[in-house]
PyMOL Python script that loads the backbone (N, CA, C, O; Angstrom):
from pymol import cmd

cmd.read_pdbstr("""\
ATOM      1  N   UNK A   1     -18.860  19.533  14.270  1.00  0.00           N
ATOM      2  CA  UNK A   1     -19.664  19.727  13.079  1.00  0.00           C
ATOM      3  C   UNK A   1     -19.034  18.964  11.923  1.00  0.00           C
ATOM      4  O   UNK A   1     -17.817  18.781  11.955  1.00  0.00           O
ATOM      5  N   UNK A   2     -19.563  18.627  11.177  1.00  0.00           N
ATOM      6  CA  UNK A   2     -19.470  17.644   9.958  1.00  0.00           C
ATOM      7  C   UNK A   2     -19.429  18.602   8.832  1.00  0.00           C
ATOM      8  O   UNK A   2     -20.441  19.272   8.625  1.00  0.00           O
ATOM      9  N   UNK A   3     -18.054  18.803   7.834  1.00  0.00           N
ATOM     10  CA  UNK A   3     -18.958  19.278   6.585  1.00  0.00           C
ATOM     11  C   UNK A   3     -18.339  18.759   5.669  1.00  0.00           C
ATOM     12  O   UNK A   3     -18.029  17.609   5.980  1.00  0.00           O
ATOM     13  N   UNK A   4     -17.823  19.188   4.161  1.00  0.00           N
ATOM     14  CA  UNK A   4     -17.065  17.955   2.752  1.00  0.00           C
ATOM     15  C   UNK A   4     -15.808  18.930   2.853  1.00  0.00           C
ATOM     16  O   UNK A   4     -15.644  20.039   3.362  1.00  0.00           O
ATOM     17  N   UNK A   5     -14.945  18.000   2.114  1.00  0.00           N
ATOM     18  CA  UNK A   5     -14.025  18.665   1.238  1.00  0.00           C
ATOM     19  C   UNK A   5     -14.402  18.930   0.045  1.00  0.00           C
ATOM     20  O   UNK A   5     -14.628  17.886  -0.566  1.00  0.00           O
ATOM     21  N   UNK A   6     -14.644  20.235  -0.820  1.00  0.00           N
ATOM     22  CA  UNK A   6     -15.106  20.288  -2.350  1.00  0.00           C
ATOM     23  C   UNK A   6     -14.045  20.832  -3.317  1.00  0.00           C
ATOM     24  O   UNK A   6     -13.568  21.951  -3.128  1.00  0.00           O
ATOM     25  N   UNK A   7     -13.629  19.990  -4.448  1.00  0.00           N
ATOM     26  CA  UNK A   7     -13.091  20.232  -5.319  1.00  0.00           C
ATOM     27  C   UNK A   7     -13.324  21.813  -5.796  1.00  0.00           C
ATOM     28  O   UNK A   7     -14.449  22.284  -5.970  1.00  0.00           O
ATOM     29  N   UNK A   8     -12.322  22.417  -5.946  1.00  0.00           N
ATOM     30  CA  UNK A   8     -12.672  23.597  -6.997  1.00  0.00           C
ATOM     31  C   UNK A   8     -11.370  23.940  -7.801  1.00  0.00           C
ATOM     32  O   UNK A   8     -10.391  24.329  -7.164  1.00  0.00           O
ATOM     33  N   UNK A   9     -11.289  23.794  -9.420  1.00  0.00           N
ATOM     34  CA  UNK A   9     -10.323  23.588 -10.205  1.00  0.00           C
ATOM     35  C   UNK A   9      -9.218  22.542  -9.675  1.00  0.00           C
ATOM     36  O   UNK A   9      -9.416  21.339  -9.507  1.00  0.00           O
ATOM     37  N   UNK A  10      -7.851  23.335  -9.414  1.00  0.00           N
ATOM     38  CA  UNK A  10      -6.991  22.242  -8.369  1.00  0.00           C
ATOM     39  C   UNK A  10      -6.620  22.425  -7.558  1.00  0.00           C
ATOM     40  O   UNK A  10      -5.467  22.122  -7.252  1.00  0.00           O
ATOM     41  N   UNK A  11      -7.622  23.146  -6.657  1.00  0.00           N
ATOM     42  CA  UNK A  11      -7.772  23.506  -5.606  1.00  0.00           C
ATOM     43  C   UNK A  11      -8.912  22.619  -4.559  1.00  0.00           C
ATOM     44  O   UNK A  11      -9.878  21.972  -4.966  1.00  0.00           O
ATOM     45  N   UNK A  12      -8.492  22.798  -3.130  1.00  0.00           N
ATOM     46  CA  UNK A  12     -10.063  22.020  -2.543  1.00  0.00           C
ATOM     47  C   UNK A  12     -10.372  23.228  -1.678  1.00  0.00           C
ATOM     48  O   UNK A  12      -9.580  24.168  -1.600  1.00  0.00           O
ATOM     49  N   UNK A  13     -11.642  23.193  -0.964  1.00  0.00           N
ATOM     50  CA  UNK A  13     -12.113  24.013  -0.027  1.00  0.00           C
ATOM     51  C   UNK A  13     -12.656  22.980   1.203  1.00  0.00           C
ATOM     52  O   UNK A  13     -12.737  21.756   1.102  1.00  0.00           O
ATOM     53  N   UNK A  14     -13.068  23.940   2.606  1.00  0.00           N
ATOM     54  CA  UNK A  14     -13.589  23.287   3.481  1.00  0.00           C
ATOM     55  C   UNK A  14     -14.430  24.299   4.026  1.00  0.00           C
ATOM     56  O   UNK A  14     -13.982  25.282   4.617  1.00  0.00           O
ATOM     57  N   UNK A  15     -15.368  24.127   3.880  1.00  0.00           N
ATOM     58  CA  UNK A  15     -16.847  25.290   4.219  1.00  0.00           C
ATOM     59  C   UNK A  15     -16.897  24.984   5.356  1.00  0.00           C
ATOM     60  O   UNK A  15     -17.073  23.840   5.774  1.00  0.00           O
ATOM     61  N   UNK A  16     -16.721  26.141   6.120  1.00  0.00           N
ATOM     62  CA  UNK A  16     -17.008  26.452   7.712  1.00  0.00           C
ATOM     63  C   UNK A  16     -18.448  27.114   7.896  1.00  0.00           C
ATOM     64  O   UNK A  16     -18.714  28.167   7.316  1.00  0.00           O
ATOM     65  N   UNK A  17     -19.345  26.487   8.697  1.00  0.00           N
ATOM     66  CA  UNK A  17     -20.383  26.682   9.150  1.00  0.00           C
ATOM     67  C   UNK A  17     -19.847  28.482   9.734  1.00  0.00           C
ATOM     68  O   UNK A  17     -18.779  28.610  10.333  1.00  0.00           O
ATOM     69  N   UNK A  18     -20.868  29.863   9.406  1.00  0.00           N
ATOM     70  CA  UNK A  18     -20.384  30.982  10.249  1.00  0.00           C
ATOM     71  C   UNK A  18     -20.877  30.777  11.375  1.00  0.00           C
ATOM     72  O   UNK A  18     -19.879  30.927  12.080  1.00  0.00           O
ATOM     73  N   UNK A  19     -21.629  30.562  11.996  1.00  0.00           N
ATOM     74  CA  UNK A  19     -21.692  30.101  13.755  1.00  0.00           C
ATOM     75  C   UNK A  19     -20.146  29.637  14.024  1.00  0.00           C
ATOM     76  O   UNK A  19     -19.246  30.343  14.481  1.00  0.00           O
ATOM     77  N   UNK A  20     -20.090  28.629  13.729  1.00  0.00           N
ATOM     78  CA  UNK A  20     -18.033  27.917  14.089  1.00  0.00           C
ATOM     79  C   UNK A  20     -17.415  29.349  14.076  1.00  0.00           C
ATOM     80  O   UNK A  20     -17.147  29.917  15.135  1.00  0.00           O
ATOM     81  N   UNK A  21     -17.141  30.064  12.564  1.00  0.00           N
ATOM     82  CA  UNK A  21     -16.047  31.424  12.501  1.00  0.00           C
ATOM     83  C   UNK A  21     -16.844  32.047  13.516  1.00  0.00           C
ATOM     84  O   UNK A  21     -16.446  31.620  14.600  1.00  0.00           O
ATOM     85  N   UNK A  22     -17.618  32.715  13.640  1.00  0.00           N
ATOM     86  CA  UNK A  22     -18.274  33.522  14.332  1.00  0.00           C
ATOM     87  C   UNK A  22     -17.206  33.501  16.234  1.00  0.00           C
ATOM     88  O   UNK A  22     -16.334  34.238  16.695  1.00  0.00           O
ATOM     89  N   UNK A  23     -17.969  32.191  16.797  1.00  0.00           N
ATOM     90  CA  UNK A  23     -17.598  31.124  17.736  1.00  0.00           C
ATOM     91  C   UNK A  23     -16.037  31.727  17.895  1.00  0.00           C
ATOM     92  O   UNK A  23     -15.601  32.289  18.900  1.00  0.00           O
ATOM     93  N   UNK A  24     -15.177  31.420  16.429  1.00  0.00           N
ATOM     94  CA  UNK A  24     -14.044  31.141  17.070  1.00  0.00           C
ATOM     95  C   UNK A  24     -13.207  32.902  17.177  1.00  0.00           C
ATOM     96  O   UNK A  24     -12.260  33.001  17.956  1.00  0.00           O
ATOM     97  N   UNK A  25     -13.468  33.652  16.692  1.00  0.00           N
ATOM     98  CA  UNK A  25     -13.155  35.151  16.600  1.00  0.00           C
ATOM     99  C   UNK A  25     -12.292  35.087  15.497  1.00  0.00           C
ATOM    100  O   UNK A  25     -11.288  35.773  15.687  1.00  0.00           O
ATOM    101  N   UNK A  26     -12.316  34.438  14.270  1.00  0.00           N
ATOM    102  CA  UNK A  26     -11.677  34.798  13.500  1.00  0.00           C
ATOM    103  C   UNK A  26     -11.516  35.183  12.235  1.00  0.00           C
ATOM    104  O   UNK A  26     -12.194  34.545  11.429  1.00  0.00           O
ATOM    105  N   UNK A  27     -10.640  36.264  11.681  1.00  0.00           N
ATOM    106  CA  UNK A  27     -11.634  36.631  10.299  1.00  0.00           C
ATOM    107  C   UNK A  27     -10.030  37.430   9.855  1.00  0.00           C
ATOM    108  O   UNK A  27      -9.055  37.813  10.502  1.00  0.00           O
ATOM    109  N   UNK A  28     -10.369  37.416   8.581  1.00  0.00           N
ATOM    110  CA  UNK A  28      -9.054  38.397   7.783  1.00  0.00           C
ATOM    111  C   UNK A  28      -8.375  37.287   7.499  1.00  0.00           C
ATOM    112  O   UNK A  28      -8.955  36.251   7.172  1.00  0.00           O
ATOM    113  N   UNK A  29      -7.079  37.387   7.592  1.00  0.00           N
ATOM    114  CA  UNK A  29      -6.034  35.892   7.575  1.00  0.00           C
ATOM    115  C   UNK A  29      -5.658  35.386   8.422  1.00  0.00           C
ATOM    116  O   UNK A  29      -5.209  35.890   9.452  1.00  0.00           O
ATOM    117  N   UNK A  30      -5.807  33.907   8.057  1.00  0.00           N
ATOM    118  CA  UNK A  30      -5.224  32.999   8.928  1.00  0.00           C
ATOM    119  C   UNK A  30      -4.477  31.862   8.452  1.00  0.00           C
ATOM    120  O   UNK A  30      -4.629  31.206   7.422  1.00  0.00           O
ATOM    121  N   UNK A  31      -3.362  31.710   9.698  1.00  0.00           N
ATOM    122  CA  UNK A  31      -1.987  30.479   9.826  1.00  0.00           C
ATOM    123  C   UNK A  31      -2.786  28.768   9.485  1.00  0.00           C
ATOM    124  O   UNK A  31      -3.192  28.148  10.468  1.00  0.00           O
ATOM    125  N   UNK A  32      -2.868  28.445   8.765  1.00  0.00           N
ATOM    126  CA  UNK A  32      -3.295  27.223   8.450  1.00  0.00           C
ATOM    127  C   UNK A  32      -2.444  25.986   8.795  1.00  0.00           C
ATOM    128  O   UNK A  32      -2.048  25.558   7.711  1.00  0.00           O
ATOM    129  N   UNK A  33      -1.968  25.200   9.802  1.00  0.00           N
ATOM    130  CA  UNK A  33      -0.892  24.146   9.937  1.00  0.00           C
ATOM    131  C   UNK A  33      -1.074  22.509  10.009  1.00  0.00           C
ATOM    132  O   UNK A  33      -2.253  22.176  10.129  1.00  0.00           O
ATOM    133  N   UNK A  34      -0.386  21.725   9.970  1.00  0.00           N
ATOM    134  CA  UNK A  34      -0.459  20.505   9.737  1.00  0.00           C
ATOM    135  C   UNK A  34       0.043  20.028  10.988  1.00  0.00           C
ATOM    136  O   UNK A  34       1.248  19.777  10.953  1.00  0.00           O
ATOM    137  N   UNK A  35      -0.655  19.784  12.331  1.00  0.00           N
ATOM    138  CA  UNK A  35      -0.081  19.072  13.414  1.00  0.00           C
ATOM    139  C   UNK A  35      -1.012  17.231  13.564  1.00  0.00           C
ATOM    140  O   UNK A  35      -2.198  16.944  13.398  1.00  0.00           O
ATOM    141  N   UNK A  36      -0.001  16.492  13.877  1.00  0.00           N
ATOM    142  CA  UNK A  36      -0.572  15.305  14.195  1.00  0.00           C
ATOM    143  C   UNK A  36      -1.911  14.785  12.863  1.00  0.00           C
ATOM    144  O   UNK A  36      -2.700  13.853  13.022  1.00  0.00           O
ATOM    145  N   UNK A  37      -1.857  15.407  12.011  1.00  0.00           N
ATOM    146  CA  UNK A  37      -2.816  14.388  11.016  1.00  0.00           C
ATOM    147  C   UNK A  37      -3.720  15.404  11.199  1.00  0.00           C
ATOM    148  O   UNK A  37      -4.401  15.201  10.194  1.00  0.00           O
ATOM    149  N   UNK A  38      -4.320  16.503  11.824  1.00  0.00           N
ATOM    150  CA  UNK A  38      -5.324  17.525  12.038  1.00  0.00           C
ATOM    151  C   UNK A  38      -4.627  18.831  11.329  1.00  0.00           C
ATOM    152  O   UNK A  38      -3.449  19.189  11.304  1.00  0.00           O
ATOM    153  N   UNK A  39      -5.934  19.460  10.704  1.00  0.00           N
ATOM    154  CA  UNK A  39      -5.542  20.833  10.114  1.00  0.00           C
ATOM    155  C   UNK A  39      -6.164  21.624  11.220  1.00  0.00           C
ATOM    156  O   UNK A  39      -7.338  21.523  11.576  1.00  0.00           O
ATOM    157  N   UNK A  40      -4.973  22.678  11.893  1.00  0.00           N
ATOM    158  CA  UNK A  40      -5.286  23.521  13.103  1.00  0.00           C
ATOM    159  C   UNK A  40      -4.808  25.123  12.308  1.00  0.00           C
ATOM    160  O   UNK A  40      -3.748  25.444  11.772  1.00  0.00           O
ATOM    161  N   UNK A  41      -6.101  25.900  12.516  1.00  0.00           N
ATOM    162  CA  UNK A  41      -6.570  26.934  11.911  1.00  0.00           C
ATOM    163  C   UNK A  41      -6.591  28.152  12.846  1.00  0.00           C
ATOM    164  O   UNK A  41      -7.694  28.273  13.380  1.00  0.00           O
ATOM    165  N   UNK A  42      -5.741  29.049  13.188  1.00  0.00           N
ATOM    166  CA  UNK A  42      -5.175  30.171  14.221  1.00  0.00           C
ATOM    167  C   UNK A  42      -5.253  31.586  13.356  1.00  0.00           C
ATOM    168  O   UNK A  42      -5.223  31.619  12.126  1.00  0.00           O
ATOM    169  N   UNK A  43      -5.348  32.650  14.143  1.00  0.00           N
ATOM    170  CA  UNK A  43      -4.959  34.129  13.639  1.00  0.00           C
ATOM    171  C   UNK A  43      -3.806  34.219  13.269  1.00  0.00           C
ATOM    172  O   UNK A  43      -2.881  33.732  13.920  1.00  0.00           O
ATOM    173  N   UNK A  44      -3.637  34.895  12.091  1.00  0.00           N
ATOM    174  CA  UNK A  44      -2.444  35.241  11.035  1.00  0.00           C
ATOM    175  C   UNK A  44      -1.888  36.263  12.026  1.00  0.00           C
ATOM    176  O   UNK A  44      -2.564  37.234  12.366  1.00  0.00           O
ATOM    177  N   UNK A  45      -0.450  36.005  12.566  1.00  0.00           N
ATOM    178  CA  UNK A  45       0.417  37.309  13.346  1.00  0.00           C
ATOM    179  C   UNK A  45       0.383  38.086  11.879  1.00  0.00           C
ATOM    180  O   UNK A  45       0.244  37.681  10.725  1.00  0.00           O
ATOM    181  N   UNK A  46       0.596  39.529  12.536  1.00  0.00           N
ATOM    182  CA  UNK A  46       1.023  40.389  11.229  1.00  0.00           C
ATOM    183  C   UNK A  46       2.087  40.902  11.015  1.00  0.00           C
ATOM    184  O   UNK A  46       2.788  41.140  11.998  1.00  0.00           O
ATOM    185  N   UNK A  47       2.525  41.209   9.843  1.00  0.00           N
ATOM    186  CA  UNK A  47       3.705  41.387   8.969  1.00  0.00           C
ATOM    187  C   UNK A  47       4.647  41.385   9.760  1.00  0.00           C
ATOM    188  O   UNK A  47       4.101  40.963  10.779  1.00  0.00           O
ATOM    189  N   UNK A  48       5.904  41.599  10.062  1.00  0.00           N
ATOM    190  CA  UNK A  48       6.880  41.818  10.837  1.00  0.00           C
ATOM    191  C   UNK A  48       6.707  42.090  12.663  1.00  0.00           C
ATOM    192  O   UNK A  48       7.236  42.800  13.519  1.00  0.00           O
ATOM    193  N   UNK A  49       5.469  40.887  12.574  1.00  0.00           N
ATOM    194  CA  UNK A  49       5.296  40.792  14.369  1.00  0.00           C
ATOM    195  C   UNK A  49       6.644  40.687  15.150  1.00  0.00           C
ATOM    196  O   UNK A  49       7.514  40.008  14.606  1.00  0.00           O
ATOM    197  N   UNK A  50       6.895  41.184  16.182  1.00  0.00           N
ATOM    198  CA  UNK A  50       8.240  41.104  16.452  1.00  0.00           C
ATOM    199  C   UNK A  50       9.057  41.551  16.731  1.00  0.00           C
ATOM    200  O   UNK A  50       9.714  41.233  17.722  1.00  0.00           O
ATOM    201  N   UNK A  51       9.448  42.916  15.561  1.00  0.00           N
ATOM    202  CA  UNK A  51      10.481  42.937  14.920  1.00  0.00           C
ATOM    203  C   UNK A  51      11.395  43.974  15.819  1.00  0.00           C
ATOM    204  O   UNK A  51      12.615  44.022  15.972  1.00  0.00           O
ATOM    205  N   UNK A  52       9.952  45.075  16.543  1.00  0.00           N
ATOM    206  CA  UNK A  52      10.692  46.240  17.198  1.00  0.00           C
ATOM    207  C   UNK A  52      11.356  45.740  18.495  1.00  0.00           C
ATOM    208  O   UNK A  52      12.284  46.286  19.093  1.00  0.00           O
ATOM    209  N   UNK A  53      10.651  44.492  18.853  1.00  0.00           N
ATOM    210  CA  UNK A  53      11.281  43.914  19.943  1.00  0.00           C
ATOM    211  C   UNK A  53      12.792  43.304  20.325  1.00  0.00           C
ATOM    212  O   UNK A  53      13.524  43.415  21.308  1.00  0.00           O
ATOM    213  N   UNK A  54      12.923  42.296  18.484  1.00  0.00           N
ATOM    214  CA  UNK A  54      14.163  42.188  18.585  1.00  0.00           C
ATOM    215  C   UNK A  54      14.996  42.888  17.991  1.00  0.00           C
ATOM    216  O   UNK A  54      15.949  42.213  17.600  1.00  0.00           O
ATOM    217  N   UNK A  55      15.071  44.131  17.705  1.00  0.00           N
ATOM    218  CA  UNK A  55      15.593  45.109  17.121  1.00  0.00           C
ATOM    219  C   UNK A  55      16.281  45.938  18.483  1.00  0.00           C
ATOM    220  O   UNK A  55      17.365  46.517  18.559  1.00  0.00           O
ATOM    221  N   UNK A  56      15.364  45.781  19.361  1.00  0.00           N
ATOM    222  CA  UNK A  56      15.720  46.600  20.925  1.00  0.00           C
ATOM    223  C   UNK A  56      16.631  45.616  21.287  1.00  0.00           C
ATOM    224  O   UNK A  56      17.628  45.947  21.930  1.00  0.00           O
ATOM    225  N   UNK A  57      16.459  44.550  20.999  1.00  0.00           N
ATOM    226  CA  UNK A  57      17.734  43.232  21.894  1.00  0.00           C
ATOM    227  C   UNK A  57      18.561  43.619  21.230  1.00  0.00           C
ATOM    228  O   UNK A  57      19.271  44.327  21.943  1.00  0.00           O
ATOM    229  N   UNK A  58      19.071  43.584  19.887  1.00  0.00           N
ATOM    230  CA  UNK A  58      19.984  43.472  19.317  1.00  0.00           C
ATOM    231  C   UNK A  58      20.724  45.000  19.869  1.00  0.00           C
ATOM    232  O   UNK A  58      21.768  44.932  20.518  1.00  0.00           O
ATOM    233  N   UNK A  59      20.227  46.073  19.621  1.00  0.00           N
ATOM    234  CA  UNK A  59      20.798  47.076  20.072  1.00  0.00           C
ATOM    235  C   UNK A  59      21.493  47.185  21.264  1.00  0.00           C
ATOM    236  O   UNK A  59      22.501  47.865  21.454  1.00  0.00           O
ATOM    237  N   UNK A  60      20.365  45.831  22.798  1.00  0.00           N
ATOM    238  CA  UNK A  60      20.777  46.213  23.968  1.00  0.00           C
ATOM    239  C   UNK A  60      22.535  45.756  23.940  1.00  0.00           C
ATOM    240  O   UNK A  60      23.476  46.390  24.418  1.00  0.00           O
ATOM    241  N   UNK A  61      22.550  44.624  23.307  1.00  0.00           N
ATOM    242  CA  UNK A  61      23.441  43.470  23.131  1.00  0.00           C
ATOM    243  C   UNK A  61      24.513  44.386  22.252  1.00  0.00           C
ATOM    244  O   UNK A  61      25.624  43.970  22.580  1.00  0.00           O
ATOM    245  N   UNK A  62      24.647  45.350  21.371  1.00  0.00           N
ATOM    246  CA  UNK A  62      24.943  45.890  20.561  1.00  0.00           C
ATOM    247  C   UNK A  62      25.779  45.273  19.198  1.00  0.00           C
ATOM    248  O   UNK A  62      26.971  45.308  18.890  1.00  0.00           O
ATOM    249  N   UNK A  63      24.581  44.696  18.538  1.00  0.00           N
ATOM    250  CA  UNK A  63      24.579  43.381  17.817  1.00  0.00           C
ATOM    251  C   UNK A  63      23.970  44.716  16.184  1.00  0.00           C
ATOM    252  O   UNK A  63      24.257  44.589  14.994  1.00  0.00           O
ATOM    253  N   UNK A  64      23.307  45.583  16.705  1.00  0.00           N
ATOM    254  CA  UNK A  64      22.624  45.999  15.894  1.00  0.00           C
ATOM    255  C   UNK A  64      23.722  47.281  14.577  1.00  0.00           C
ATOM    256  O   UNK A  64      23.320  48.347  14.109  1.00  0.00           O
ATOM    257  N   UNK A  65      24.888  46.705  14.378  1.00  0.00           N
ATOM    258  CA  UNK A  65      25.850  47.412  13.367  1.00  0.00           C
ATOM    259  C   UNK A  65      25.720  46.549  11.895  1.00  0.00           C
ATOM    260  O   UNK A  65      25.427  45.361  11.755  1.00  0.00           O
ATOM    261  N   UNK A  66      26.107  47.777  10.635  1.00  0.00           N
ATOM    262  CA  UNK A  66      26.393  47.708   9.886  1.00  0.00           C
ATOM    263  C   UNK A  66      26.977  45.949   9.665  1.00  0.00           C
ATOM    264  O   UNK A  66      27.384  45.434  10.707  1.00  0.00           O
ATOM    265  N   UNK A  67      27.019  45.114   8.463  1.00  0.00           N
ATOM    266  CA  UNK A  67      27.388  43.715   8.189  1.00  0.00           C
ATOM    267  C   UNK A  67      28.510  44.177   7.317  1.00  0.00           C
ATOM    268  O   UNK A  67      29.650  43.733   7.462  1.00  0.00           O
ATOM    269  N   UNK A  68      28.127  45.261   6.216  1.00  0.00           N
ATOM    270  CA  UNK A  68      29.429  45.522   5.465  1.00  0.00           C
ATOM    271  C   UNK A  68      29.718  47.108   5.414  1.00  0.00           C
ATOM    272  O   UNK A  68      29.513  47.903   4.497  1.00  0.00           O
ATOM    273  N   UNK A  69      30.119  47.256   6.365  1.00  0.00           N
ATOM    274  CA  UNK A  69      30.619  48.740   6.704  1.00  0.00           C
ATOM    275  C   UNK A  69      29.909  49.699   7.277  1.00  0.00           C
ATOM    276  O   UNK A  69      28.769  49.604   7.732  1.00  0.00           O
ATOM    277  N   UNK A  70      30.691  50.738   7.243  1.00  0.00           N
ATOM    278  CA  UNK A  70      29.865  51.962   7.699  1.00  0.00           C
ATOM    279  C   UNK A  70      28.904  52.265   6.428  1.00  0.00           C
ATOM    280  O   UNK A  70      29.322  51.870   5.340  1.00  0.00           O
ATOM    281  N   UNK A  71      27.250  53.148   6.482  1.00  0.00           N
ATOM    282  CA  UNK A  71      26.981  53.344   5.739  1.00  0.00           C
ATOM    283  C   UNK A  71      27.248  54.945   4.872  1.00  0.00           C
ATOM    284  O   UNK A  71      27.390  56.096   5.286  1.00  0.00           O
ATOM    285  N   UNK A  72      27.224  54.285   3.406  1.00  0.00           N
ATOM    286  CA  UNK A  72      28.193  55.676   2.564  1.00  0.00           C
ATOM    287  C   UNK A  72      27.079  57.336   3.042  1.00  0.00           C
ATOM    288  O   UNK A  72      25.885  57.586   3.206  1.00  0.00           O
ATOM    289  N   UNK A  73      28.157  57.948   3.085  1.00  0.00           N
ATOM    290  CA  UNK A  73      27.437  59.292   2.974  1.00  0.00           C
ATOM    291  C   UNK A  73      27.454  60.022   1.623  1.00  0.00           C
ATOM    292  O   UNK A  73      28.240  59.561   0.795  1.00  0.00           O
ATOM    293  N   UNK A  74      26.856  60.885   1.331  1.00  0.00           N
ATOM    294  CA  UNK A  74      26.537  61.690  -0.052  1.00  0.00           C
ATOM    295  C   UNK A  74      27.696  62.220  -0.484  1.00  0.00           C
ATOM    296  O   UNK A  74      27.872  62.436  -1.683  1.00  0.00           O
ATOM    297  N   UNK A  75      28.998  62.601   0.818  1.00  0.00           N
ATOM    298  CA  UNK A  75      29.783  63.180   0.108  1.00  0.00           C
ATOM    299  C   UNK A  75      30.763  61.525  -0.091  1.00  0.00           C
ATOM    300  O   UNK A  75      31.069  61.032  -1.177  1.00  0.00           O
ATOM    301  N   UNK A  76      31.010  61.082   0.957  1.00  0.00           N
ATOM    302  CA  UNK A  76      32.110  59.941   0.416  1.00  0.00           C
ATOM    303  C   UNK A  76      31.759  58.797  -0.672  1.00  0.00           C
ATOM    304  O   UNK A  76      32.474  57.947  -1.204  1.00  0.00           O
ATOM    305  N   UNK A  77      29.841  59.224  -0.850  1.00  0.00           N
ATOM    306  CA  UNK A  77      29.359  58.344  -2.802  1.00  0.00           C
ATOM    307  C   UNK A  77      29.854  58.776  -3.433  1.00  0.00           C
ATOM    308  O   UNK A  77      30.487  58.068  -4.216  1.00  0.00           O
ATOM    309  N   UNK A  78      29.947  60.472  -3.581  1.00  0.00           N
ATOM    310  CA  UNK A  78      30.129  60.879  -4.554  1.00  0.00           C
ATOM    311  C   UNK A  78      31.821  60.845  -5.032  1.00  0.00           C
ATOM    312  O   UNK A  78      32.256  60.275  -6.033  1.00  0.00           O
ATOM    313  N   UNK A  79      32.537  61.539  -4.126  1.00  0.00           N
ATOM    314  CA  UNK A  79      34.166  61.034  -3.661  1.00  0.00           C
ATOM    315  C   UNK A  79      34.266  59.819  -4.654  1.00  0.00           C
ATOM    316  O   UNK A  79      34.685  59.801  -5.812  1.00  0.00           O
ATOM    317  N   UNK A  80      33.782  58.854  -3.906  1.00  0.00           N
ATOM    318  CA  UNK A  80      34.415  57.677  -3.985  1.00  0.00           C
ATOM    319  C   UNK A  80      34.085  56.568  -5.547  1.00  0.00           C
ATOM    320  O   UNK A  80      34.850  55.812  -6.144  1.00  0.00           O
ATOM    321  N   UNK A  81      32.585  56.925  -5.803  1.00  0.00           N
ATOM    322  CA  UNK A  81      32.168  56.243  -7.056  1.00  0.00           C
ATOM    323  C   UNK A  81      31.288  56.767  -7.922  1.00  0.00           C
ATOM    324  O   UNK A  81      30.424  56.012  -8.368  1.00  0.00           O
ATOM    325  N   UNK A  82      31.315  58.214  -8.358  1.00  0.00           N
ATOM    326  CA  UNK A  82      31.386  58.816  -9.753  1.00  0.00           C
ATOM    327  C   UNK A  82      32.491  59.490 -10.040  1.00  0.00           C
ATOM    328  O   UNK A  82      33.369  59.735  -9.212  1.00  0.00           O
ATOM    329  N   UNK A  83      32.511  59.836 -11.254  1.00  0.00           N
ATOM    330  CA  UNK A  83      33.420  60.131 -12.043  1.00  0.00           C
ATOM    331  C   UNK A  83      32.809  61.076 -12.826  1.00  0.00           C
ATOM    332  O   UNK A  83      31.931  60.854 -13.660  1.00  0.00           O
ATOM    333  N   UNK A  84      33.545  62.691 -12.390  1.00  0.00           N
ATOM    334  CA  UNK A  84      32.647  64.054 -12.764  1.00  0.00           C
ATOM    335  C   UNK A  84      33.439  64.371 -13.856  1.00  0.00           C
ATOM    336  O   UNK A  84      34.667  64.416 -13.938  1.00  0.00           O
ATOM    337  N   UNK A  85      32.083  64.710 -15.164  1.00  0.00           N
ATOM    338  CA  UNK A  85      32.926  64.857 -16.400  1.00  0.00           C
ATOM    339  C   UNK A  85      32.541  66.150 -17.187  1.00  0.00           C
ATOM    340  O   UNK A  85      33.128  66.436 -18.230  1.00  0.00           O
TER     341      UNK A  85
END
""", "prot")
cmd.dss("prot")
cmd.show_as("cartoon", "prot")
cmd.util.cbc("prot")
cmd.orient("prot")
């Protein structure tokens, strides 16, 4: 299908025929990329796709600790950095 690029402020658009969206199943957000000189237009993964997966590796691996210490507890915050007056 053939359609324009149209200016809007300084922005451009590219009007997709809805038969094409319809066609392609896609709707909500989407990954917009620049391969080979073609703009290729895919389903947006969502937010933190992923994450529980490598969260389970890291654990299996036991990768999944503290970077700067143990974390403080209520009594060793208080202990350690106020000052009761």
């Amino acid at each position: 299908m053939r359609t324009r690029i149209i200016k809007i402020g300084d922005s451009q658009e590219i009007r997709s025929p809805k038969a094409l969206l319809d066609g392609s199943g896609l709707h909500g957000e989407v990954e917009i990329d620049l391969r080979c000189g073609a703009l290729v237009i895919s389903a947006a993964a969502p937010a933190r796709y992923g994450w529980d997966d490598a969260f389970r590796q890291m654990a299996a691996r036991g990768d999944d600790r503290l970077l700067d210490g143990e974390a403080p507890t209520a009594e060793s915050f208080a202990a350690r950095d106020w000052e009761w007056k």
